[in-house]
N, C-alpha and C positions, 0 to 999 in steps of 0.2 A: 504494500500500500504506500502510496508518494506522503513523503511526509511536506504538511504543511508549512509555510513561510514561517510562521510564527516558533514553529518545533524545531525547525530547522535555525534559527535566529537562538534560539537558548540552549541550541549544542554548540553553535559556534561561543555565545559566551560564557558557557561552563567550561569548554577547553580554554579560552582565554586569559579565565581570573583563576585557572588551576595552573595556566605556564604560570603567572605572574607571584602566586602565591610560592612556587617552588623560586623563581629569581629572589624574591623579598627574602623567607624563611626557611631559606636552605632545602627546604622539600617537601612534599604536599602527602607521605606518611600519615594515617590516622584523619586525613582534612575529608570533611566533608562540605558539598556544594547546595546552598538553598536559593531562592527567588520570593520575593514578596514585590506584588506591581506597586502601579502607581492609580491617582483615581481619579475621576474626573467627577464634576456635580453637574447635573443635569440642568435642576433647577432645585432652587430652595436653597437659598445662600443668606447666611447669619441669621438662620433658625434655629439651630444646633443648639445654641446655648442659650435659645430661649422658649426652647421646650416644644418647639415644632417637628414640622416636618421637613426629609430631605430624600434626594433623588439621585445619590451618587452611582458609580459602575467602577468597577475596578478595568483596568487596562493593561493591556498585555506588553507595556512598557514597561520598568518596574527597577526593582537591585537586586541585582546577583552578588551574593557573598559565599566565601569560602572559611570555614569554623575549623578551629583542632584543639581538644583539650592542654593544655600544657602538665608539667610534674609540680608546677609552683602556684605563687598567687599573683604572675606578672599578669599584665593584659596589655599585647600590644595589636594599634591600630594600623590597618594602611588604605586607602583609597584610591584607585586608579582615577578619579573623578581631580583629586588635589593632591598630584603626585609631588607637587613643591612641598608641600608639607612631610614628607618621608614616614617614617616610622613614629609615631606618637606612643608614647609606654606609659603606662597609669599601670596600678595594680587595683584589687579585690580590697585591701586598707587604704586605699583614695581616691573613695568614690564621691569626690565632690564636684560641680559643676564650675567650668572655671571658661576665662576668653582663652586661655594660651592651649586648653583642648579643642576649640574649634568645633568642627562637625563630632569628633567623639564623643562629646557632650550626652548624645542620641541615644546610640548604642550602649554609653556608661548609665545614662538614667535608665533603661530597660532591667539592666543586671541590678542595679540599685531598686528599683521598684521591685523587682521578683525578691529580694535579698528582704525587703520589706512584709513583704506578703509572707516572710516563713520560709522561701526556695532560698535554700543558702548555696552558695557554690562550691564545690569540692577542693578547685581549681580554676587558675586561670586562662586566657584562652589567646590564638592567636587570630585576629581576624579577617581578612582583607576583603573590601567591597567594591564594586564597579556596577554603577546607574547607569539609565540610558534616558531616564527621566530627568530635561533639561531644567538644573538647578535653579532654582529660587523661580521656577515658574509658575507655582500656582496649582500643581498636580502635586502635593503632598508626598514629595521627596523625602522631608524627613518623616512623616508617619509611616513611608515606605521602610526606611532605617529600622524603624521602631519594631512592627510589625513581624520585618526580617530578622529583626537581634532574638524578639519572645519565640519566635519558630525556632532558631539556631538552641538556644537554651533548652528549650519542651525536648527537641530531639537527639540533645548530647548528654542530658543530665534526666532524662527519663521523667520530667516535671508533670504531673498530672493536669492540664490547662487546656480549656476548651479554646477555635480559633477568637470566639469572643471574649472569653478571659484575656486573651492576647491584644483585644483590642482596647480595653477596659484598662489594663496594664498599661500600654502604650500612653491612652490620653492621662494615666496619673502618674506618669514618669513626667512628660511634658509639664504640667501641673505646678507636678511641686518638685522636678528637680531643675527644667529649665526655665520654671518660670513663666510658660506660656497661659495665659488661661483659656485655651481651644476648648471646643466641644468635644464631642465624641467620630461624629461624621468621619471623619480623615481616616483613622484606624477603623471605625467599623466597614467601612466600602472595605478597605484593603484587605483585612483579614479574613470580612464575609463574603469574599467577591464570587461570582458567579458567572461562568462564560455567556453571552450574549443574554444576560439580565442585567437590570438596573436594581436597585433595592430601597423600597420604599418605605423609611424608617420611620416611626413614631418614638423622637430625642425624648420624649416623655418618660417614656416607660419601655425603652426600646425593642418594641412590638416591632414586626417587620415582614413584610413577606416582596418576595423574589417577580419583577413584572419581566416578562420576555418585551426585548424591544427589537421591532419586525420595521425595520426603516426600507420599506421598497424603492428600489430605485435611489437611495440617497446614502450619504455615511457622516459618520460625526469627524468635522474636522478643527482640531486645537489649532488656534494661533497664538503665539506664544512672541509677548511684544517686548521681549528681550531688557523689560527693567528688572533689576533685581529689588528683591523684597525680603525681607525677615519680621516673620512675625512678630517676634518682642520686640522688634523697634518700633515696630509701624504705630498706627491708630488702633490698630485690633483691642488692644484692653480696653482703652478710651472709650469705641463704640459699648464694651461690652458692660463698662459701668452706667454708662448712659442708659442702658434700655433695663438694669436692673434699678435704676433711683427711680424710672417713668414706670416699672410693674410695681415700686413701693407706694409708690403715688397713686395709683391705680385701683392696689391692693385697699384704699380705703373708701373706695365706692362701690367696689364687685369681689363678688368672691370668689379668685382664682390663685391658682399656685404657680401658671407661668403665661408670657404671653399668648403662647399658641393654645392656652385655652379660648380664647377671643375670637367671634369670627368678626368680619369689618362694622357689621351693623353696631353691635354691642359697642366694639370700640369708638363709633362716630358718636355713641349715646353716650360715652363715661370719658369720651378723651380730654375735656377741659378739667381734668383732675392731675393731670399731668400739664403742671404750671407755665415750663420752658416750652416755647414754641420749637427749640433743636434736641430736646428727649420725646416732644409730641412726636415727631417726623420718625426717629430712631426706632421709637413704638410702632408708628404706622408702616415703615416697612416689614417688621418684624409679625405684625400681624397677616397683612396683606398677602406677603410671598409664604406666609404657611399657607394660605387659603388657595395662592396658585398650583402651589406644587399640588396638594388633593385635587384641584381642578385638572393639571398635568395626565397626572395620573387615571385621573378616571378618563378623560383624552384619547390616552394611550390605549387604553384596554379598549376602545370605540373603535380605532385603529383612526383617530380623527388627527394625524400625523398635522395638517395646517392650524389645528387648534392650538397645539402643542408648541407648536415653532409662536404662537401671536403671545402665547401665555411664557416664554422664553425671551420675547423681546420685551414684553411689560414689566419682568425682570428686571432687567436690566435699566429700565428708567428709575425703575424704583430704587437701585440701588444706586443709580447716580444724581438721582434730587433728594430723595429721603434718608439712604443712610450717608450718601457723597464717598464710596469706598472707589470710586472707578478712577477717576483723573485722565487727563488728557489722552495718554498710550491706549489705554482699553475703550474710553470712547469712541476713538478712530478709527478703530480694528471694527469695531462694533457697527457705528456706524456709514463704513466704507460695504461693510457686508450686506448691511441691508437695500442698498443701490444694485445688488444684485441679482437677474434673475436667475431662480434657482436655487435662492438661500430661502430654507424654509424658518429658520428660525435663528436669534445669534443673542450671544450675552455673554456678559464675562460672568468666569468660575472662579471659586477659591474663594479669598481673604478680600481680595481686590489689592489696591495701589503697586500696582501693576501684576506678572503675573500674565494667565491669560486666558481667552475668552472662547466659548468652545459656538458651532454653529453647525447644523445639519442642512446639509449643501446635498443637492440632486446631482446622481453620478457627473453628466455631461456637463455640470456648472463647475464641477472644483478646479479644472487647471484655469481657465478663467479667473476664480475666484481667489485664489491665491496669488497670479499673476497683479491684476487689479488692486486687490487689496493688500497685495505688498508693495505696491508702486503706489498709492496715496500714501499709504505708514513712511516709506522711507523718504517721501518726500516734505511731507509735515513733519515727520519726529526725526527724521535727522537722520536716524541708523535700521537697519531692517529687524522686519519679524522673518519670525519662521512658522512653519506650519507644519502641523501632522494630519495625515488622514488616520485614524487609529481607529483597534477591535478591541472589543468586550473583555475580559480575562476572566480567569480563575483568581483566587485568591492564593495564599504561601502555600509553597512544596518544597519537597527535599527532592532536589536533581539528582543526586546521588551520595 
């Protein structure tokens, strides 16, 4: 049987990071090879963490890493992604988050979180990783890290942890050892991904079940507008204080425990309880883009693919006048696509401020489409995007 692009792409980079792992540390003895993707959100962005709904898919993009127990309690790091960085060495006694660890940071809060929860380590490990998920773009690179470290651990150390314990892990490593305050979303796409499903979560009480997405004739294509971004520095906490003082505020006119209990009516009835006119706004998208994504959703199951794509661009306004996470890069991208025929629907994904913005383009539109709208992007922003046409994945595996 012909093996497919995708299968045939993660033998070439499991021989890859297994030469690279024998150059770095002497030999790839005892090393075993995993993969955790990357995700993309459909729709439903900065509902996560406020108890909505969301619409991510894992992607068959992802990090491949190579694990080996050591006899000690060293831990040393390598990345084919920041080979200037070389060898990075922390142990098992220095599991603190620090700037001069860089991206290990990821991977150490994971072994820290498990070491938390009771899973202590025997030993320490050697690790090397190689992404294909372009850095700081908005597909959850590092929850991919994350994800990837809780799988490398469950399968060397016999850890009894389901793929959602892993994701659950992931966002309270994030948390409380790098400090981010993320939702859940990032790690649960990755961990629970499913091949040509999306997953339609309730952040509430993380309910969920698996939608098959049948895009005829079209495919989902990432553009990726090449500013870099990091979540602790950005606005990300900012928003996310903002829309918990507007549900305190809130919480004394209506009886609810998060926003996405709200649907819009109620909120137009109770929202002069929320004083500031920019925690009103922060409210109102947070309510509204739960209300879409369920509207998405039920869309989708209709197979009403043009509903889907109008309810994916009102998104995307909402999150550039109400919460204002887009900025110049990702509205250009955004709105260069929609001048297109054949773009069913477009919006940026992720955190926002910059990052990038995913759109479902009809087969015969995308060279077009990318052509176009990487010739507006490089001529307004100065420097180019890039683009992926990308498929569905699985969620983490052991290569071998």
């Amino acid at each position: 049987m012909q093996r497919s692009e995708t299968e045939s792409l993660k033998d070439r980079m499991t021989e890859a990071v297994l030469q690279k792992f024998e150059e770095i540390f002497g030999d790839a003895q005892g090393a075993r090879v995993f993969f955790a993707p990357g995700r993309v959100n459909l729709i439903g962005e900065h509902t996560d963490y406020n108890g909505g709904h969301v619409f991510p898919c894992a992607l068959t993009i992802g990090t491949y890493g190579v694990a080996r127990k050591r006899d000690d309690r060293l831990l040393r790091f390598y990345s084919m992604n920041f080979e200037q960085a070389g060898v990075i060495r922390s142990s098992l006694d220095e599991l603190a988050a620090s700037e001069e660890a860089g991206w290990t940071n990821y991977p150490k809060g994971v072994i820290w979180a498990f070491e938390e929860k009771g899973m202590k380590l025997p030993c320490g490990l050697d690790i090397l990783l190689n992404g294909n998920i372009p850095n700081g773009s908005g597909l959850s690179s590092s929850a991919s890290v994350e994800i990837l470290t809780g799988a490398m651990l469950r399968e060397l150390f016999g850890f009894q942890v389901t793929n959602q314990d892993l994701a659950l892990i992931g966002q309270y490593s994030e948390n409380n050892f790098n400090k981010v305050n993320c939702g859940i979303m990032d790690q649960f796409a990755i961990a629970m991904g499913k091949k040509d499903h999306a997953i339609f979560l309730d952040t509430a009480d993380l309910s969920y079940e698996y939608a098959p997405i049948a895009l005829p004739g079209a495919k989902i294509v990432i553009s990726c507008s090449n500013k870099k971004r990091g979540l602790g520095d950005s606005k990300y906490n900012q928003r996310r204080s903002e829309c918990e003082a507007a549900l305190a505020e809130l919480q004394k006119a209506v009886d609810i425990k998060s926003l996405g209990d709200l649907d819009l009516e109620t909120f137009e009835k109770y929202q002069t309880a929320v004083r500031d006119d920019i925690r009103r706004r922060r409210a109102r998208h947070a309510v509204s883009e739960n209300q879409r994504t369920i509207r998405a959703v039920e869309a989708l199951k209709r197979g009403d693919i043009a509903e889907f794509g109008k309810l994916m661009n009102a998104s995307h306004i909402s999150l550039r006048d109400d919460y204002e996470v887009t900025g110049a890069e990702l509205d250009t991208l955004v709105e260069e696509a929609w001048k297109i025929d054949g773009v069913i629907g477009s919006r940026m994904t992720g955190a926002g401020f910059g990052g990038c913005t995913v759109s479902i383009v009809k087969n015969e539109a995308i060279d077009g489409f990318i052509r176009r709208v990487g010739e507006a992007y490089l001529k307004k922003i100065g420097y180019a995007a890039d683009f992926y046409a990308v498929e569905i994945g699985d969620g983490p595996v052991t290569l071998m």
